[in-house]
N, C-alpha and C positions, 0 to 999 in steps of 0.2 A: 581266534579268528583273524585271518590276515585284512587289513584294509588295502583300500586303495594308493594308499600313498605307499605302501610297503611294497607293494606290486609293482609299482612303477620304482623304486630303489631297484628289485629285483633285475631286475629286465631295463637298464638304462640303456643298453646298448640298441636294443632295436628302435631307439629314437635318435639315434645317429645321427651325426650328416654323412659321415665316413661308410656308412652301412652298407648302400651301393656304389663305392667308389672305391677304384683301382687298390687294393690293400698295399701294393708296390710302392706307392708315392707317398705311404706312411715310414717307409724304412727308406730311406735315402743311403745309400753308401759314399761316407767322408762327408765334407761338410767345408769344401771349398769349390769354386768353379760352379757347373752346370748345377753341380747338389745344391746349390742356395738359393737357385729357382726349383726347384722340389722341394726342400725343403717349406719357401714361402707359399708354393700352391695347397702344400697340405694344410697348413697355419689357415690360409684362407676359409678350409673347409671347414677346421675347428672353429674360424671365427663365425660360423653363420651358426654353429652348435647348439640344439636347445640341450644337452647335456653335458658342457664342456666339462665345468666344475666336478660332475660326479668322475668324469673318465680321466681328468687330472687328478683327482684326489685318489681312486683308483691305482693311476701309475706311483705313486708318491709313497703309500700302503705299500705295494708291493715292493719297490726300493727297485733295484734294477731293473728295468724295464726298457728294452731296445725300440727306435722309431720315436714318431711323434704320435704322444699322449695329452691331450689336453690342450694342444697348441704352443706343448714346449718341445725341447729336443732332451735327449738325452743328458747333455752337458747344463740345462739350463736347470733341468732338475737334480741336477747333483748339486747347482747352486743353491738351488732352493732348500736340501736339505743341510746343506753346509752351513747356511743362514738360520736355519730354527734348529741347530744343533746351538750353534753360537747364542742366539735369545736364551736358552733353557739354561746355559752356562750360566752366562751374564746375568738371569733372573736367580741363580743357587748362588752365588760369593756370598763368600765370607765375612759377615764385618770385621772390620779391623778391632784390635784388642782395647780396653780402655784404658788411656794414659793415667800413669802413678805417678805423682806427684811425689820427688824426695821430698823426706819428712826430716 
């Protein structure tokens, strides 16, 4: 039986803020000039989001993903995965070997 909480995973999208809003001003083209007030009016909308987290975690899953997802851009989630590629490294080394003492 599905519950309620799963329903609502399902379906996070129709709780948007983005849902009735110009789908254009999510896909900004470049990312200098006039696009950085596009860019920041879509950020806006993701900031009033009651589903941000799902629809950034979302974009994040899927790895490439064009536009703004979650109230990041494209470049901001490439850092984001370049950073928890980096943690999962930094959490796998290697200890160093144990020192032998000449006998």
């Amino acid at each position: 039986m599905v519950v309620d909480s799963e329903i609502r995973t399902l379906y996070w999208r129709e709780s948007a803020a983005c849902l009735h809003a110009d789908p254009d001003l999510f896909f900004p083209i470049g990312s200098t000039g006039p696009t950085v007030e596009q860019i920041d009016e879509a950020k806006a909308v993701c900031g009033r989001c009651p589903v941000l987290d799902q629809c950034l975690g979302t974009a994040l899953r899927l790895g490439h993903v064009e536009g703004i997802w979650g109230g990041t851009t494209e470049t901001e989630r490439r850092a984001m995965r370049r950073l928890e590629v980096r943690r999962r490294l930094a959490a796998v080394t290697v200890p160093p070997a144990p020192l032998r003492l000449a006998e």
